[in-house]
C-alpha positions as CSV (number, residue, x, y, z in Angstrom):
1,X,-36.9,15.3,-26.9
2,X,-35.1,13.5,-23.9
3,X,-34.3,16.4,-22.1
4,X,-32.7,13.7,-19.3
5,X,-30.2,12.7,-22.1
6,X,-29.3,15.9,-23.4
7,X,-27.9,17.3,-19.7
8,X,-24.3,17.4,-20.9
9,X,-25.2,20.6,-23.5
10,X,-25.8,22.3,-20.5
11,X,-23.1,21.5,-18.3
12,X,-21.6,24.9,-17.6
13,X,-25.6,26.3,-17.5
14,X,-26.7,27.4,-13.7
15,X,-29.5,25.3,-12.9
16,X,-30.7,26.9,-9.6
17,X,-30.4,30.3,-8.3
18,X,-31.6,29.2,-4.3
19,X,-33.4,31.6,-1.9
20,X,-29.9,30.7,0.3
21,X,-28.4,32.4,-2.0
22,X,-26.1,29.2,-3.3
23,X,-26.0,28.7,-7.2
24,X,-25.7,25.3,-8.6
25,X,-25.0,24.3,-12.1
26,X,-26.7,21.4,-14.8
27,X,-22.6,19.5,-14.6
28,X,-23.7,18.8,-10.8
29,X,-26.7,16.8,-11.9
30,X,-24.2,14.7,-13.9
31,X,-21.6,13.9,-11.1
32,X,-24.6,13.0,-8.6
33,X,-25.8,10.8,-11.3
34,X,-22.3,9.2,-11.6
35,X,-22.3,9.2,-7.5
36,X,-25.4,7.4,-7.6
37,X,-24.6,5.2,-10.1
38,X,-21.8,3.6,-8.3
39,X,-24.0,3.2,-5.3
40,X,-26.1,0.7,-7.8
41,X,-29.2,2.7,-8.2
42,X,-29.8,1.9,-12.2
43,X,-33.4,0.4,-11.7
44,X,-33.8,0.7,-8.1
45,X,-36.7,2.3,-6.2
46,X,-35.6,5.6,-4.5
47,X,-38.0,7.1,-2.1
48,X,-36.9,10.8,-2.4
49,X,-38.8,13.4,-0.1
50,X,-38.3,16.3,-1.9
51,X,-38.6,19.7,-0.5
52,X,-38.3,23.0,-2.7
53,X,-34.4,22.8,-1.9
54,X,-30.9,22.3,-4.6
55,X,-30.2,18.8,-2.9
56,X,-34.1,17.8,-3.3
57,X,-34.0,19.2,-7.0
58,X,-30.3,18.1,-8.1
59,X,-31.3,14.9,-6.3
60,X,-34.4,14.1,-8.5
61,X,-32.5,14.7,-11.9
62,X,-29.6,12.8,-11.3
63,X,-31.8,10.1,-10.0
64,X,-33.9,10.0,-13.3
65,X,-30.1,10.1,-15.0
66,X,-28.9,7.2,-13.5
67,X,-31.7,5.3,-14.2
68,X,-33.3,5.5,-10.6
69,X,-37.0,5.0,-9.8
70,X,-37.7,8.0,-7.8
71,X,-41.0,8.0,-5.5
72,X,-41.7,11.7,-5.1
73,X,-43.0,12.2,-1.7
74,X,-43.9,15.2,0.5
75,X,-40.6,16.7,2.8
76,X,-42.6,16.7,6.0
77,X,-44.3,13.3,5.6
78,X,-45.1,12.1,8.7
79,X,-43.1,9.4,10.1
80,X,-46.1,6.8,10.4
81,X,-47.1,7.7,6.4
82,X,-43.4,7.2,5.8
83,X,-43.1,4.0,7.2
84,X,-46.2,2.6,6.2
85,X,-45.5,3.5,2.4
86,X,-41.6,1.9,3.0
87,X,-43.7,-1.4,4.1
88,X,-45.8,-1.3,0.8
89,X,-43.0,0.0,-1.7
90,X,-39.6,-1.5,-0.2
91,X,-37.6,1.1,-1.6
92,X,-33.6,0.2,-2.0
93,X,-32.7,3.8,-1.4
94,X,-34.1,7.0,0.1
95,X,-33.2,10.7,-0.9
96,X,-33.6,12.9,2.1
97,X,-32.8,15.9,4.1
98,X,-29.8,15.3,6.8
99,X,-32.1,16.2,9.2
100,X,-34.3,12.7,8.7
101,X,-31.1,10.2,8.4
102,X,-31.7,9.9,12.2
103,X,-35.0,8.2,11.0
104,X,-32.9,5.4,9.6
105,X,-30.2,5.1,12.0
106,X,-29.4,1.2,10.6
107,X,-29.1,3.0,7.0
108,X,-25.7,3.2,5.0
109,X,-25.1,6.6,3.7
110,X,-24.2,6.0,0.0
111,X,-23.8,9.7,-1.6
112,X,-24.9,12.9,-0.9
113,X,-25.0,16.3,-2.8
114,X,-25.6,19.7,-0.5
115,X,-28.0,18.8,2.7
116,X,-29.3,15.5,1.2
117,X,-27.6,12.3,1.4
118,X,-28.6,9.1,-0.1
119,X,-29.2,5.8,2.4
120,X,-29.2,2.7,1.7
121,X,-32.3,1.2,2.8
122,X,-32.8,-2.2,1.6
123,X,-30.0,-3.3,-0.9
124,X,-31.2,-6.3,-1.2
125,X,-34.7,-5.3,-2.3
126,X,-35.7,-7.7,-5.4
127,X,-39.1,-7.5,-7.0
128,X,-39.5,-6.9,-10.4
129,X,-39.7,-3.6,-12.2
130,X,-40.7,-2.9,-15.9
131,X,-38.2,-1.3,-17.9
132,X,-40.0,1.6,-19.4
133,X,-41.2,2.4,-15.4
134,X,-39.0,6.4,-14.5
135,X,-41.0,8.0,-12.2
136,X,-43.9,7.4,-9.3
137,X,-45.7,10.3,-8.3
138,X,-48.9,10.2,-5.7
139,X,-52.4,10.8,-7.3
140,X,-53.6,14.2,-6.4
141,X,-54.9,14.6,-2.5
142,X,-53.1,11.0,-1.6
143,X,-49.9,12.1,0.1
144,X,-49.4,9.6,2.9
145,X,-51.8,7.4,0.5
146,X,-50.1,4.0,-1.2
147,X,-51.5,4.9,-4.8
148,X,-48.8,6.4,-7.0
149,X,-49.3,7.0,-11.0
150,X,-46.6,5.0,-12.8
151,X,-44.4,7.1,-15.6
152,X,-42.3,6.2,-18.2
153,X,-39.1,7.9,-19.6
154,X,-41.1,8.4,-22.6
155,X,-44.7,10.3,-20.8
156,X,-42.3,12.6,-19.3
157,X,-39.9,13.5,-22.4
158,X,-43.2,14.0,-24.3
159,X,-45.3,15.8,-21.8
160,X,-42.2,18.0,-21.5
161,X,-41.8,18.4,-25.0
162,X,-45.4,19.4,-25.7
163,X,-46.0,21.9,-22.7
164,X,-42.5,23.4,-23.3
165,X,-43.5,24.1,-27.1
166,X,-47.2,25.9,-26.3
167,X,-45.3,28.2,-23.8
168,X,-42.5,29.2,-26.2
169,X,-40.1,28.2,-23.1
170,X,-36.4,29.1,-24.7
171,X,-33.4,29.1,-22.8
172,X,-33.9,32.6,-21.9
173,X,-37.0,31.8,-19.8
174,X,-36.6,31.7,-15.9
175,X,-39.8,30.3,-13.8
176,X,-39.5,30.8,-9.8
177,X,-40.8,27.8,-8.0
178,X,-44.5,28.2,-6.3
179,X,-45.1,24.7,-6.5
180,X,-43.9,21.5,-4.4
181,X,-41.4,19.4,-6.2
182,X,-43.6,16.4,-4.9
183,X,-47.0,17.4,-6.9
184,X,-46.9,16.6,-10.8
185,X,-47.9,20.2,-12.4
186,X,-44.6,21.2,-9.8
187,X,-42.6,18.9,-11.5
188,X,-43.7,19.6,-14.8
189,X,-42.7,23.1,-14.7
190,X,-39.5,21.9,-14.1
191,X,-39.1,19.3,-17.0
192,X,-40.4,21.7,-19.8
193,X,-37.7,24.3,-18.6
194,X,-34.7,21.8,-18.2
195,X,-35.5,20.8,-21.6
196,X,-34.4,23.9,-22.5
197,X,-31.1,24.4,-20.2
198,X,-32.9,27.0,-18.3
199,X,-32.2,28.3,-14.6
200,X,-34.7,27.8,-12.2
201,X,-34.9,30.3,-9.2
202,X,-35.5,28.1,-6.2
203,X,-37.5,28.9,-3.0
204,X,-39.9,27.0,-0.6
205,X,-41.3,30.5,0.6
206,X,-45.2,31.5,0.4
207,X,-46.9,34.4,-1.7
208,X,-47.8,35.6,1.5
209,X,-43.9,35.7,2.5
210,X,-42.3,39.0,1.7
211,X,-39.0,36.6,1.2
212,X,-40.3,35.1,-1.9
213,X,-40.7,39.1,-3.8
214,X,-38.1,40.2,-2.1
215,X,-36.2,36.7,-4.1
216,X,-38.6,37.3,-7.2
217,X,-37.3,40.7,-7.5
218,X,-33.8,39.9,-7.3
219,X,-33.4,36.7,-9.5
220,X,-35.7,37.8,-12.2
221,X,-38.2,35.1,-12.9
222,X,-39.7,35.5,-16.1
223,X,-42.6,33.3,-15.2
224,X,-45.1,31.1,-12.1
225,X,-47.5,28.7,-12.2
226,X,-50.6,28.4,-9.3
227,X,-53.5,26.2,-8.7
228,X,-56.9,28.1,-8.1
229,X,-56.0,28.6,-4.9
230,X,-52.9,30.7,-5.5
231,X,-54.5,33.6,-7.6
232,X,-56.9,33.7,-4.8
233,X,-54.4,34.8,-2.7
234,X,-52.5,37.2,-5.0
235,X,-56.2,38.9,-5.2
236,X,-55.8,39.5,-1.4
237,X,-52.2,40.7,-2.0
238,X,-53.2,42.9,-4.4
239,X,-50.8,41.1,-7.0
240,X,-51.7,43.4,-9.9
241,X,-50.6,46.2,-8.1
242,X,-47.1,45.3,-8.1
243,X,-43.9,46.2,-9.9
244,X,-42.4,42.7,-11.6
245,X,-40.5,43.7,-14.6
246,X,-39.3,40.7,-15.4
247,X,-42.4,38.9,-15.4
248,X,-43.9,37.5,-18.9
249,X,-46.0,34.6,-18.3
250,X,-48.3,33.3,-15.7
251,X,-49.8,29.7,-15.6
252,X,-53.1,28.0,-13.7
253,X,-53.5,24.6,-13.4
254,X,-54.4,22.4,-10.8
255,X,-58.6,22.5,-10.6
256,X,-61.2,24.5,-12.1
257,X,-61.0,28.5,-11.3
258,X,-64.2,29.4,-11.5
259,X,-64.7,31.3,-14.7
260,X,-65.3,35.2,-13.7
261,X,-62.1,34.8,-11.5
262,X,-60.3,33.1,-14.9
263,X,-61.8,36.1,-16.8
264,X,-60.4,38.7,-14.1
265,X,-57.0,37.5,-14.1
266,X,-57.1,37.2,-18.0
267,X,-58.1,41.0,-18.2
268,X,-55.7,42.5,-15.8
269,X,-52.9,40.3,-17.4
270,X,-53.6,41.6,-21.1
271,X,-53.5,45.0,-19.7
272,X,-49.9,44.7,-18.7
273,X,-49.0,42.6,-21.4
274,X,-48.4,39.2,-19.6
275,X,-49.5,36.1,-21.7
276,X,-51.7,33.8,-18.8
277,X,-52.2,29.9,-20.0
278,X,-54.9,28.2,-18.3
279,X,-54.4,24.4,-18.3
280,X,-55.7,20.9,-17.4
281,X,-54.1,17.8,-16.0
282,X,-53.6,14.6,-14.2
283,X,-51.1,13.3,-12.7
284,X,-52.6,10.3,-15.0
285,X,-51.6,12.0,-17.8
286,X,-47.9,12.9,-16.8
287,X,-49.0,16.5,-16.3
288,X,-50.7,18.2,-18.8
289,X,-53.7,17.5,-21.5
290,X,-54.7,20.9,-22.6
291,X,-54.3,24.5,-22.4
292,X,-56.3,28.0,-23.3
293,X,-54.0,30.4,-25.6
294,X,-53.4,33.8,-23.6
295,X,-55.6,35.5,-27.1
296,X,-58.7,33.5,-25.9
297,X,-58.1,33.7,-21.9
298,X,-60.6,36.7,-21.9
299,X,-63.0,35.3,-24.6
300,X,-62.9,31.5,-23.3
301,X,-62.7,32.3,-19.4
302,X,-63.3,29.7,-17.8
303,X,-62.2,27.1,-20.4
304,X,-59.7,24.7,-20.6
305,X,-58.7,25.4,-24.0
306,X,-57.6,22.3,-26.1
307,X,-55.8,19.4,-26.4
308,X,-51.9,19.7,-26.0
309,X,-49.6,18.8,-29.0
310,X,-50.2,15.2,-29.8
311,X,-53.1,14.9,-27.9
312,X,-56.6,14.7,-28.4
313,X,-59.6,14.9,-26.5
314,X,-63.6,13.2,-27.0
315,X,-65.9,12.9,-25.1
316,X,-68.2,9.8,-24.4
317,X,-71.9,9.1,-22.8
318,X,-72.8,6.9,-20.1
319,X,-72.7,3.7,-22.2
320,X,-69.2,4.6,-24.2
321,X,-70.6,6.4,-27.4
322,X,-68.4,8.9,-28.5
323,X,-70.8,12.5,-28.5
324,X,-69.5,14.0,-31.5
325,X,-71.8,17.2,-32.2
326,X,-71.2,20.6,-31.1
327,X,-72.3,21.6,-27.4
328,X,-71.7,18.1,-26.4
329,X,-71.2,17.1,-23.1
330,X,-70.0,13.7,-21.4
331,X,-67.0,12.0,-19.9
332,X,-63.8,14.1,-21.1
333,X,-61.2,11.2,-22.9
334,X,-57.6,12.1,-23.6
335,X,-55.3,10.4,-25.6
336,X,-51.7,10.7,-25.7
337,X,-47.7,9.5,-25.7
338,X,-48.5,11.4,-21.7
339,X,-50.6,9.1,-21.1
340,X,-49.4,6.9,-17.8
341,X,-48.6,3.2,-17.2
342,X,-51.2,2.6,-14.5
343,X,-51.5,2.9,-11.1
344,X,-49.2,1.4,-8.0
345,X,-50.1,0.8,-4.3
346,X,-47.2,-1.2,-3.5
347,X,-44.5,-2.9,-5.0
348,X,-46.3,-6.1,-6.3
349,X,-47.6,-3.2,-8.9
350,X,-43.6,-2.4,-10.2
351,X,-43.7,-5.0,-13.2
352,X,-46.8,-4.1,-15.1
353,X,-46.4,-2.8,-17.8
354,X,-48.7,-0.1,-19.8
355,X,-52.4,-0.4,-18.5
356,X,-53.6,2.8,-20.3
357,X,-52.4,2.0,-23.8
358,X,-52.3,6.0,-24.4
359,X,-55.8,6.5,-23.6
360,X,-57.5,7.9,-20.1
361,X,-61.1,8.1,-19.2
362,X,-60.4,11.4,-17.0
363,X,-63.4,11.2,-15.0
364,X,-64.2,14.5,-15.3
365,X,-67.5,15.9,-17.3
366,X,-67.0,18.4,-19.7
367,X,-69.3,20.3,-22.5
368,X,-67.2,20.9,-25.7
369,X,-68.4,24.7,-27.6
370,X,-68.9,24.8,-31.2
371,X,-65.5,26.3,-31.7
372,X,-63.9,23.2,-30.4
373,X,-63.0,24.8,-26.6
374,X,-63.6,22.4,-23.3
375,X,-65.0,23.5,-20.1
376,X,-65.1,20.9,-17.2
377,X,-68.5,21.2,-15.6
378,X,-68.2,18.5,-12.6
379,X,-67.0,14.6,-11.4
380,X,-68.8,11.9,-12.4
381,X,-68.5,11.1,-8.4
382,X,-69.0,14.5,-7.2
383,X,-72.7,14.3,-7.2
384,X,-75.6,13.1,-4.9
385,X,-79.5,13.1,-5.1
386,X,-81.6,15.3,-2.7
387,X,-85.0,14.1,-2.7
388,X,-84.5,13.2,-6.7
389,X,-82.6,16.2,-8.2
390,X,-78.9,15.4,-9.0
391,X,-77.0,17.8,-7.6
392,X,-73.3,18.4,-8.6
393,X,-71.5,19.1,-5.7
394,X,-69.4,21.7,-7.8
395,X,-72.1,23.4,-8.9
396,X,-73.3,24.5,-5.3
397,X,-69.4,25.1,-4.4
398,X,-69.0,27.9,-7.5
399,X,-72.7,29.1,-6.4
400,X,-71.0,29.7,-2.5
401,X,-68.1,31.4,-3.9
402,X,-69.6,33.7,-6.1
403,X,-71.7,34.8,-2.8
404,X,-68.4,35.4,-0.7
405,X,-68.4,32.2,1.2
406,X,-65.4,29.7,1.0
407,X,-66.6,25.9,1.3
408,X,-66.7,22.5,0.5
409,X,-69.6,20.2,-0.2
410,X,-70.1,16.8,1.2
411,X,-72.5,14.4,2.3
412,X,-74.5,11.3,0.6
413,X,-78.3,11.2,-0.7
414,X,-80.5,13.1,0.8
415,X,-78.2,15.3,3.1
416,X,-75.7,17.9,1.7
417,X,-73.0,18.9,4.1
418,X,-71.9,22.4,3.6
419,X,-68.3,23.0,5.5
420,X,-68.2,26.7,5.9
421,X,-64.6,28.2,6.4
422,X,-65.7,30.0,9.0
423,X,-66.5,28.8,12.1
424,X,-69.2,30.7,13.7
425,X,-70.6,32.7,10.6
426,X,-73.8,34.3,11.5
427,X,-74.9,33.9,7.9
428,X,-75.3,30.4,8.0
429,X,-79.0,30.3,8.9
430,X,-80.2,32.3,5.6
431,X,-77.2,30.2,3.1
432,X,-79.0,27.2,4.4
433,X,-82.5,29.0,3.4
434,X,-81.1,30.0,0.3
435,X,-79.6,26.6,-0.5
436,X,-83.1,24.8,-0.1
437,X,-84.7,27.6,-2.3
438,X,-81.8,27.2,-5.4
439,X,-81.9,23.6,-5.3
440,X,-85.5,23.2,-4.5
441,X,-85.0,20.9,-1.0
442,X,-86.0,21.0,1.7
443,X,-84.3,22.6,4.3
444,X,-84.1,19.7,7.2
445,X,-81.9,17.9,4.2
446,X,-79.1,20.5,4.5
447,X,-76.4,20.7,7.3
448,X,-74.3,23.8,7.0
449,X,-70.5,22.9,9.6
450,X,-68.1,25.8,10.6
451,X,-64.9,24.8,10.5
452,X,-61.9,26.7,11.1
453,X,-60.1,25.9,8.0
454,X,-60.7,24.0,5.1
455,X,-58.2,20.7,4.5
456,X,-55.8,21.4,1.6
457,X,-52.8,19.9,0.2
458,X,-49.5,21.5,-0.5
459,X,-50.8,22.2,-4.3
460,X,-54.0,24.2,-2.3
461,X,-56.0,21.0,-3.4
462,X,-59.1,21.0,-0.8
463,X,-59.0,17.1,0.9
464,X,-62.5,16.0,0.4
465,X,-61.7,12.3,1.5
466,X,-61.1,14.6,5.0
467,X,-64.0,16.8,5.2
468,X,-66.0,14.3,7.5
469,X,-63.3,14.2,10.0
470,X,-63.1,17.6,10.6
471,X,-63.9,19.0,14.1
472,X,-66.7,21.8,13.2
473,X,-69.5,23.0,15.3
474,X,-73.1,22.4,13.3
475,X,-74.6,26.3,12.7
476,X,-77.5,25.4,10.6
């Protein structure tokens, strides 16, 4: 289902209920897209820098309804990013806060809808784009980055469609925004419920903000979605010791939790009767390719269940062979109507048409069970050799965690790099120790950095491509 096409059965629905306490409804989605179709958008390129706000969310729908390209990029891009990505892309139109126009001063102002207005950028743009391209949204980690995953009407109807069925999302169902409207599983959340005409409580604020439950306890979100990285800091909060009535379902997607942290959350969920999904994706893939039923969260911890309706998943060696017996593990495949167009790193890209053909070689490794569950166990770049052993660089940052530390794992052959979150542990000395004794190195071969934070994205995504950067002082 087309849930863009079916927004006039909802037109007296509220859409958002904001943390500004302003309500909007689905029939001002349709007069934006009527606003914007007048200003000539149909089949345009629309840079829209999309906070959590009603103008950033209002904006992106009636974009996608009058047959705009939007570019989903991060509020607070930096100027430079910005205008390096405006070189690449030449959008015809940008989406943005009043508080940027001044960024354009040369710029018409063509519509706007709350605190965004709609400039004019480059009218007479002209490249060509294929007609079944709806959507660009940034590869995961790349904000500022030109590479941008290329979706058509169709991956997002059916991605929407799928996820909206294995959650049981009806129109009574009211998810609270934890997610950026730039990053895909953000943005997901939002198709599967608009499917279903369903309001969407609205806030940019933090877990760690007492605004956001103070807002959660007054507009009644049935459910939220969080990467790893979020449940890590509701265990700090002490999530499970609060009173949310209204809650029903909690989702994880973004990375791999590590499994005794899955299995935690999974127990104190079925004790208060809350139904917790994990799930896998790629922006690649729309959103999502798979998800663990809350009856096998404690059982499967650690999993990432199976395919999605109308997917399917194998798994393949080195050399393409498809590894079909039990306890398999290789290259996890997905197949799927999800599946993207391609990539795009500027606008040369905008006319291809469908690369993928409905499959994608994830590049993630995963082991299948006997009972037909998948667990990701690595990258097929995340690894290096020390001295001859292969060591996955996932591995040794689930080993860390489960001994307290938070880090990230770099380096090449020969020398691992541990970036320690703190920076000036006394510890480091015997994790170094340690280290050479688990992955039988020698010590001289590992470098353990203190930093004082770890690079993450808005989706709590560490930056690996940033780790090297990082001012740190050497501790062992």
């Amino acid at each position: 289902m087309d849930f863009i096409a079916r927004l006039e059965s909802f037109a007296d629905r509220t859409l958002i209920q904001a943390d500004d306490a302003s309500v909007h409804r689905y029939d001002g989605v349709l007069e934006l897209a009527s606003a914007f179709a007048r200003a000539d958008c149909a089949r345009r390129l629309v840079f829209c820098l999309a906070g959590n706000t009603p103008g950033a969310l209002v904006g992106y729908l009636a974009l996608l309804r009058s047959g705009a390209i939007p570019v989903m990029l991060n509020a607070g891009l930096p100027s430079a990013q910005l205008e390096a990505l405006i070189a690449a892309y030449r959008p015809a139109f940008h989406w943005l806060d009043r508080q940027r126009a001044g960024e354009f001063a040369d710029a018409r102002e063509a519509a706007s809808y709350a605190d965004h207005v709609l400039l004019a950028a480059d009218p007479q743009a002209d490249y060509p784009v294929h007609p079944d391209l709806a959507l660009l949204v940034a590869t995961s980690g790349s904000t500022g980055s030109p590479m941008f995953v290329r979706q058509s009407r169709r991956n997002i109807a059916a991605n929407a469609a799928a996820i909206a069925e294995y959650l049981a999302i009806g129109p009574d169902e009211r998810p609270i925004t934890t997610l950026p409207l730039s990053y895909t599983y953000g943005l997901s959340i939002i198709h599967s419920h608009v499917l279903h005409g369903c309001p969407i409580a609205l806030t940019a604020k933090s877990f760690f903000d007492r605004g956001f439950w103070d807002f959660f306890r007054e507009t009644a979100p049935t459910s939220f979605g969080g990467v790893p990285y979020h449940y890590e800091m509701l265990r700090k909060l002490r999530f499970w010791r609060m009173t949310l009535p209204s809650l029903r379902t909690l989702t994880q997607a973004g990375g791999r939790m590590p499994p005794e942290v899955a299995q935690e959350m999974a127990v104190e969920a079925r004790q208060r009767g809350l139904r917790y999904f994990t799930m896998y994706g790629q922006a690649e893939a729309t959103a999502r390719m798979s998800y663990l039923e809350p009856e096998m969260s404690v059982d499967k911890a650690g999993s990432i269940g199976r395919p999605i309706p109308g997917g399917s998943f194998s798994l393949e060696d080195a050399s393409g062979k498809v590894l079909d017996e039990p306890e398999a593990s290789g290259q996890l495949v997905y197949r799927g109507e999800n599946v993207t167009l391609g990539y795009a790193t500027s606008h040369l890209d905008l006319g291809r048409g469908d690369d993928n053909q409905g499959c994608l070689r994830t590049g993630d490794l995963a082991r299948r069970d006997a009972d037909g569950y998948y667990y990701i166990t690595g990258r097929l770049k995340r690894f290096l050799k020390l001295f001859g052993h292969r060591i996955n660089l996932q591995d040794v940052e689930d080993m860390l965690r489960t001994r307290g530390h938070d880090a990230a794992c770099g380096g090449h052959d020969d020398h691992l790099v541990i970036y320690l979150n703190d920076a000036d542990s006394v510890h480091a000395n015997d994790l170094k120790r340690q280290l050479a004794d688990t992955l039988r190195a020698p010590a001289s071969a590992i470098a353990v950095i203190g930093v004082a934070a770890l690079p993450r994205n808005d989706a709590g995504k560490l930056r690996y491509a940033e780790l090297e950067s990082l001012p740190g002082k050497t501790l062992a």
